[in-house]
Structure formats: structure tokens, C-alpha cells
TIRO-2110 file (N, C-alpha, C; in Angstrom, 1 decimal):
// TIRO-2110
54.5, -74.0, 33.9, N, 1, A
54.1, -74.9, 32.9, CA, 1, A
53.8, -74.1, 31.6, C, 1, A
54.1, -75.0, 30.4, N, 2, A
54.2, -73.9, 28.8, CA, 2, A
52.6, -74.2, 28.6, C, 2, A
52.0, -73.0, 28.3, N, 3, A
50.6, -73.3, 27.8, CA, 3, A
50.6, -74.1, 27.2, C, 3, A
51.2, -74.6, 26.4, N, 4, A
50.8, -75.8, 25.1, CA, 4, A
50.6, -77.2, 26.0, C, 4, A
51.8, -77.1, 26.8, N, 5, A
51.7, -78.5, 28.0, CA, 5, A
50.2, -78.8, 28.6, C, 5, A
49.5, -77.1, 29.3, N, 6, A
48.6, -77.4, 30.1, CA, 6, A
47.6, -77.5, 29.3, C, 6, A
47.5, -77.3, 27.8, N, 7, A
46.5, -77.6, 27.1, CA, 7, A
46.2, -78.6, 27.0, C, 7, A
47.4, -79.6, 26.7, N, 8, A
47.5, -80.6, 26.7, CA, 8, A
47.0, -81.7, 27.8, C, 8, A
47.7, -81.1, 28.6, N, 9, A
47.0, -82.1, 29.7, CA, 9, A
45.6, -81.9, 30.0, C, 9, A
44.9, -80.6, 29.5, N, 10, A
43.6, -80.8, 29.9, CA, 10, A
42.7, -81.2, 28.9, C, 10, A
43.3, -81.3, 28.1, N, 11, A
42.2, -82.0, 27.4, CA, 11, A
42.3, -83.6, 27.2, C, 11, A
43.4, -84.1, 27.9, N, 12, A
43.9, -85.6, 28.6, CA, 12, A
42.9, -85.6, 30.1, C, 12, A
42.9, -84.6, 30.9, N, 13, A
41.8, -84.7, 31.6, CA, 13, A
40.0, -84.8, 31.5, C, 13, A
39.8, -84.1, 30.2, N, 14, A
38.5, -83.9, 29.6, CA, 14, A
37.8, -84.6, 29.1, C, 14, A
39.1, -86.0, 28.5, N, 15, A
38.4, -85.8, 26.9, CA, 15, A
37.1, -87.2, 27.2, C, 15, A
37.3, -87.9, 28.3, N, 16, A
35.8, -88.6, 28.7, CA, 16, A
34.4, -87.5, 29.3, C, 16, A
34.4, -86.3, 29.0, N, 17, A
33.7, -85.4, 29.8, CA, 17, A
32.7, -84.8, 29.0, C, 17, A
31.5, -84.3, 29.5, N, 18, A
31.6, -83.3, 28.5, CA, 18, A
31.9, -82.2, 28.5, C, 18, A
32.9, -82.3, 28.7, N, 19, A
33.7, -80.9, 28.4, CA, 19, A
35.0, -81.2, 27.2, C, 19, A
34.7, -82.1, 26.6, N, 20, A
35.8, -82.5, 25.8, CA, 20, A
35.5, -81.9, 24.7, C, 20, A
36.4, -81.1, 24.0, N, 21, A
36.5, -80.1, 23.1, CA, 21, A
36.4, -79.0, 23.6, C, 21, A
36.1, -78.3, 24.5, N, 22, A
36.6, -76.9, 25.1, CA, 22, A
37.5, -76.8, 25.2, C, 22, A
37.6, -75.4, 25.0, N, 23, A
38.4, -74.4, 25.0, CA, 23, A
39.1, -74.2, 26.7, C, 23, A
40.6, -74.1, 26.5, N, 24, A
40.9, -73.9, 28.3, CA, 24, A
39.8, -72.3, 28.6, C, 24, A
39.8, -71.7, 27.7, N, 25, A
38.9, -70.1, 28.4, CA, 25, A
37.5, -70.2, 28.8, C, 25, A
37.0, -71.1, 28.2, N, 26, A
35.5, -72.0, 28.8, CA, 26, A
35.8, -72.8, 30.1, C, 26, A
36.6, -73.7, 30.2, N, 27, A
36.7, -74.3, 31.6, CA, 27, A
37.3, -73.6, 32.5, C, 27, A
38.0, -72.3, 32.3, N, 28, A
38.4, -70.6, 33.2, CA, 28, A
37.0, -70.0, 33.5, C, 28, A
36.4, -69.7, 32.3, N, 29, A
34.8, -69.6, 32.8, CA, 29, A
34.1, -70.5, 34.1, C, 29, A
34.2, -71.9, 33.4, N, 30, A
33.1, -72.6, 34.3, CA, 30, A
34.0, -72.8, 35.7, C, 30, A
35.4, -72.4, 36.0, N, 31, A
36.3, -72.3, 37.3, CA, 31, A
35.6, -71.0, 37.8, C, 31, A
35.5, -70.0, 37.0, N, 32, A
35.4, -69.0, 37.9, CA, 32, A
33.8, -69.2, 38.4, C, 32, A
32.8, -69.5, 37.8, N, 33, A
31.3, -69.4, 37.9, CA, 33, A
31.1, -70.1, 39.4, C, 33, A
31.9, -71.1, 39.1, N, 34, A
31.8, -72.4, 40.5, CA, 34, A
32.3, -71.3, 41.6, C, 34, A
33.2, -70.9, 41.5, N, 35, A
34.1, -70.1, 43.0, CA, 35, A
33.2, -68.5, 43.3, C, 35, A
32.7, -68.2, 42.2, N, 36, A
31.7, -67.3, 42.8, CA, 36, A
30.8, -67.4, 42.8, C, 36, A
29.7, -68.6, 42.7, N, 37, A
28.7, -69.2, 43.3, CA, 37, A
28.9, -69.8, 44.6, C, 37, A
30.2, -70.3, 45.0, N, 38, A
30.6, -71.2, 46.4, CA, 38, A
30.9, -69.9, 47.2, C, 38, A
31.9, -69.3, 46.6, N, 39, A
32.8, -68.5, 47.4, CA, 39, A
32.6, -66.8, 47.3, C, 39, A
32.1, -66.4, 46.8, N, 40, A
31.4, -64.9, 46.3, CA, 40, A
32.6, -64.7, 45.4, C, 40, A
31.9, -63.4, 44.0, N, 41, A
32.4, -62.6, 43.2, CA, 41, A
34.1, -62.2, 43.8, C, 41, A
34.2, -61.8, 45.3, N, 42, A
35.8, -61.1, 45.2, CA, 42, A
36.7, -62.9, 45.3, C, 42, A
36.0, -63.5, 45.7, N, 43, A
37.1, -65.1, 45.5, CA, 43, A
37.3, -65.5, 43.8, C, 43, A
36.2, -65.2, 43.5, N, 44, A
36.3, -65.5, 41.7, CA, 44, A
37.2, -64.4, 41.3, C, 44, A
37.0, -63.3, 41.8, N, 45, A
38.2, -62.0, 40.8, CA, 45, A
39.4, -62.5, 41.2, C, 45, A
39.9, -62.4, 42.4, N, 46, A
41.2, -62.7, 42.7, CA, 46, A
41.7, -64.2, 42.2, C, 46, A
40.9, -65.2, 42.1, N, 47, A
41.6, -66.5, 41.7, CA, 47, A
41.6, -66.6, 39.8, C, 47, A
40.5, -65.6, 39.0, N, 48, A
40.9, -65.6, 37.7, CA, 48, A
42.1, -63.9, 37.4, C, 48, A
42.7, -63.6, 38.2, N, 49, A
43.3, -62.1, 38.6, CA, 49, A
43.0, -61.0, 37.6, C, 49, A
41.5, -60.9, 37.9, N, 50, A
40.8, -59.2, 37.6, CA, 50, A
41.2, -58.0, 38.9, C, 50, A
41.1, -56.9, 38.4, N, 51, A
41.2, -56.0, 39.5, CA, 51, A
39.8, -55.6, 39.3, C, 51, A
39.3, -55.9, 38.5, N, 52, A
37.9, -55.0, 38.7, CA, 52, A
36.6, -56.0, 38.6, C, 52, A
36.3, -56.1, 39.8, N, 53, A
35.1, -57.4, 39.4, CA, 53, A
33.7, -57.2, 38.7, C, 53, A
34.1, -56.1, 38.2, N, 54, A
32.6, -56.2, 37.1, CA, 54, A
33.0, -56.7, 35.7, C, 54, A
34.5, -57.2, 35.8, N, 55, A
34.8, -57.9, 34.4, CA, 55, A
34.9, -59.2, 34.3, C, 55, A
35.0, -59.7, 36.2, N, 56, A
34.9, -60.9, 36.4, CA, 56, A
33.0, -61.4, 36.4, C, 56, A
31.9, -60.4, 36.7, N, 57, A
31.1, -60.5, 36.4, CA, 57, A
30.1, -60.4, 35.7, C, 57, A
30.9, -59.7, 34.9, N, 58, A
30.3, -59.5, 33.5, CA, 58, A
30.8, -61.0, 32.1, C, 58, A
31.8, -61.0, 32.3, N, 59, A
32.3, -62.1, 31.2, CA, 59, A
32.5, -63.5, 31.8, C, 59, A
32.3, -63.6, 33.2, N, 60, A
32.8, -65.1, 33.8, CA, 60, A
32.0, -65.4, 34.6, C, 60, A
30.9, -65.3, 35.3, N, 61, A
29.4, -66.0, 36.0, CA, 61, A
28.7, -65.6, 35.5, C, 61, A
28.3, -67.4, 35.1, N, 62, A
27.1, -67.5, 35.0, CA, 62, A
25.7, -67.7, 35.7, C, 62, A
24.7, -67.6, 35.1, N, 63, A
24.0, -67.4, 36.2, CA, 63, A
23.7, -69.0, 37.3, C, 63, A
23.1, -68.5, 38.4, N, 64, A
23.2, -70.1, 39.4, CA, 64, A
22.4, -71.2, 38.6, C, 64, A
21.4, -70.7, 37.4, N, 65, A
20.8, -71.8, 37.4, CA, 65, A
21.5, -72.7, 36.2, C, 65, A
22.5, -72.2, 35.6, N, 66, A
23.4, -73.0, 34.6, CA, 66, A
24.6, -73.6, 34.9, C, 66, A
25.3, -73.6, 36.5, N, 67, A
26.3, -74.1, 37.0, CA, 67, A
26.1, -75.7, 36.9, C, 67, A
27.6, -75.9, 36.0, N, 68, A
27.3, -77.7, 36.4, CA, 68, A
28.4, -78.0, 37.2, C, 68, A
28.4, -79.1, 37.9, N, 69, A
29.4, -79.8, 38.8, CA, 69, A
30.0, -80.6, 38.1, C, 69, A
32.0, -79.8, 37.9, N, 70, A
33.2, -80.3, 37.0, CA, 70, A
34.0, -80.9, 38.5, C, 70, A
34.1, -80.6, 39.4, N, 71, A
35.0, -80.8, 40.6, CA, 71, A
36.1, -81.9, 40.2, C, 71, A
35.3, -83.1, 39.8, N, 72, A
35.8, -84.8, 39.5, CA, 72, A
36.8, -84.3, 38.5, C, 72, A
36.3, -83.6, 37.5, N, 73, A
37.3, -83.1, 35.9, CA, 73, A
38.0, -82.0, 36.7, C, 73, A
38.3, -81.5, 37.2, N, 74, A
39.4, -80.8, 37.4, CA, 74, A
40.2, -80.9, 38.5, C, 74, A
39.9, -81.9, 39.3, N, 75, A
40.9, -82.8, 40.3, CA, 75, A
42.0, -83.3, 40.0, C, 75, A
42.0, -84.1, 38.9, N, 76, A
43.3, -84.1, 38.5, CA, 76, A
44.6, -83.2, 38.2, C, 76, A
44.4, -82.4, 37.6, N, 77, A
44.9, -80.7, 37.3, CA, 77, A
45.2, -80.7, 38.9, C, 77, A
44.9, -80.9, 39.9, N, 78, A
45.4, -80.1, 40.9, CA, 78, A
45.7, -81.0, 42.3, C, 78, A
45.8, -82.3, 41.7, N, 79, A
46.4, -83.3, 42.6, CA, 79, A
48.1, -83.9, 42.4, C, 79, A
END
């Protein structure tokens, strides 16, 4: 898929959300935050593909008490 496409469609998926107006690199953020809060830091490096997970830790989780639940908003994307 051409980035312009998936931009497109995600902000076709968003734009009742509030996430509507973000940036796809914010909703990569709040993908990775969720999988290494569920799934630990090396599931978040490998699914945003860092080799070094202090870059996935340092610039992409946030901390547990600011995780919000997108699941519903990004279901579509991947059905």
C-alpha cells in the first residue's frame, strides 16, 4: 500500500475519533505503547522494527497511566 493511500484511509478510519487529526506517527506511537504495555517492550520493538529497544522506549511508550483504548479505531485497518 502507497503511504498516501494508508494515510488516507486512516484518517477515513479516525475521523469520528479522537484521534481525528493525527498524525499516522502518533497513532504508531499509541500502536506501539498499547503492545508494550499488553505484550512487553521486545513485542513493541519488533512490531514498530527497531533493533535497539531503547529507541522503542525512549520515543514510543508511554507511560501506563496515559494509555488509552484505540482497539475499535484500528480494527478496521486490519480486518
Amino acid at each position: 500500500m502507497w503511504p498516501n493511500n494508508l494515510r488516507t484511509k486512516l484518517r477515513g478510519v479516525v475521523a469520528d475519533t479522537a484521534f481525528a487529526g493525527d498524525s499516522p506517527h502518533t497513532l504508531r506511537r499509541t500502536v506501539g505503547t498499547l503492545v508494550a504495555h499488553s505484550a512487553g517492550l521486545d513485542a513493541a520493538r519488533d512490531i514498530l522494527g527497531h533493533r535497539d529497544p531503547s529507541v522503542t522506549a525512549r520515543h514510543y511508550i508511554a507511560e501506563a497511566g496515559r494509555v488509552i483504548e484505540v482497539r475499535h479505531a484500528l480494527d478496521p485497518i486490519f480486518v
